[in-house]
C-alpha positions as CSV (number, residue, x, y, z in Angstrom):
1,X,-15.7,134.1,61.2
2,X,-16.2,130.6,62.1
3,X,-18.3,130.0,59.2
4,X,-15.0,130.7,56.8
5,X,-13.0,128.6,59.4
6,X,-14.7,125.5,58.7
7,X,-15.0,126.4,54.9
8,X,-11.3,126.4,55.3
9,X,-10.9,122.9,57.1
10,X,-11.0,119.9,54.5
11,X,-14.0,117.5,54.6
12,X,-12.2,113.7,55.6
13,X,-13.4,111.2,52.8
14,X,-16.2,108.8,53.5
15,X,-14.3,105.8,54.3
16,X,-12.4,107.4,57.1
17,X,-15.4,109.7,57.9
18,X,-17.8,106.3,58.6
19,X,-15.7,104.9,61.7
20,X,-16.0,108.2,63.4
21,X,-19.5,108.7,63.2
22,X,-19.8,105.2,64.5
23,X,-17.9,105.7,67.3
24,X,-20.0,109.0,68.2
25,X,-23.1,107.5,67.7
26,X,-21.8,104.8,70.7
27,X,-20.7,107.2,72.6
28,X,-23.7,109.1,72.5
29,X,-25.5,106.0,73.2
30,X,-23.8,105.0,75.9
31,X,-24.4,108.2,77.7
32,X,-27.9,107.9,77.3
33,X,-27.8,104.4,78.7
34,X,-25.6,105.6,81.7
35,X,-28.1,108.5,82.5
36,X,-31.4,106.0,81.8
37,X,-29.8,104.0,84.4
38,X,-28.6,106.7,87.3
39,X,-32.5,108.0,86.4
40,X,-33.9,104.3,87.3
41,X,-31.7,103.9,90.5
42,X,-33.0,107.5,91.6
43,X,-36.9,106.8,90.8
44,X,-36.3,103.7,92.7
45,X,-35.0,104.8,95.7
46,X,-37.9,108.0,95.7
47,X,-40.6,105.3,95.6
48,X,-39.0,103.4,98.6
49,X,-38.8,106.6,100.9
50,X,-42.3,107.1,99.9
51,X,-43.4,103.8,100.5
52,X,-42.0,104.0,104.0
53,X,-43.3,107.7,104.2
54,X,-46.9,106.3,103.5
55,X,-46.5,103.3,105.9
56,X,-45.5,106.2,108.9
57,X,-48.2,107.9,107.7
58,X,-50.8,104.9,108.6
59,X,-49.1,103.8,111.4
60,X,-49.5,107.7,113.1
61,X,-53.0,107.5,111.7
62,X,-54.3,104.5,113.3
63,X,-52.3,105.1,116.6
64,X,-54.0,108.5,116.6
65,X,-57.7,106.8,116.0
66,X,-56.9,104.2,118.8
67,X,-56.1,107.5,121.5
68,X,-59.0,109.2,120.5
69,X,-61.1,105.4,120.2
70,X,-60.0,105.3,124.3
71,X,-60.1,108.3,125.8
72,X,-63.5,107.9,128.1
73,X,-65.6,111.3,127.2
């Protein structure tokens, strides 16, 4: 059925046709950039909370060694 519809619909000729698939082709590209960049501004705020993670981490770790460093046995 939708196969005889567009059998039905008449092709635009190729000097209209080009501007369209020009403007497509920057559309699509510009959603591509748009998600590379929301992507980027994610990844970069992951590896901050991780970096601050990790730093907590070390902090605990070496107040931890310093206790058990001073506690008389």
């Amino acid at each position: 059925m939708v196969g005889t519809m567009l059998a039905e619909l008449p092709a635009l000729p190729l000097h209209e046709a080009g501007k369209y698939v020009a403007g497509a082709y920057v559309v699509v590209f510009a959603l591509v950039l748009v998600y590379v960049a929301i992507m980027a501004v994610r990844l970069s705020r992951i590896e901050r909370d991780l970096g601050a993670l990790l730093e907590q981490e070390r902090s605990l770790a070496a107040r931890e060694r310093e206790r058990v460093e001073s506690t008389p046995t």
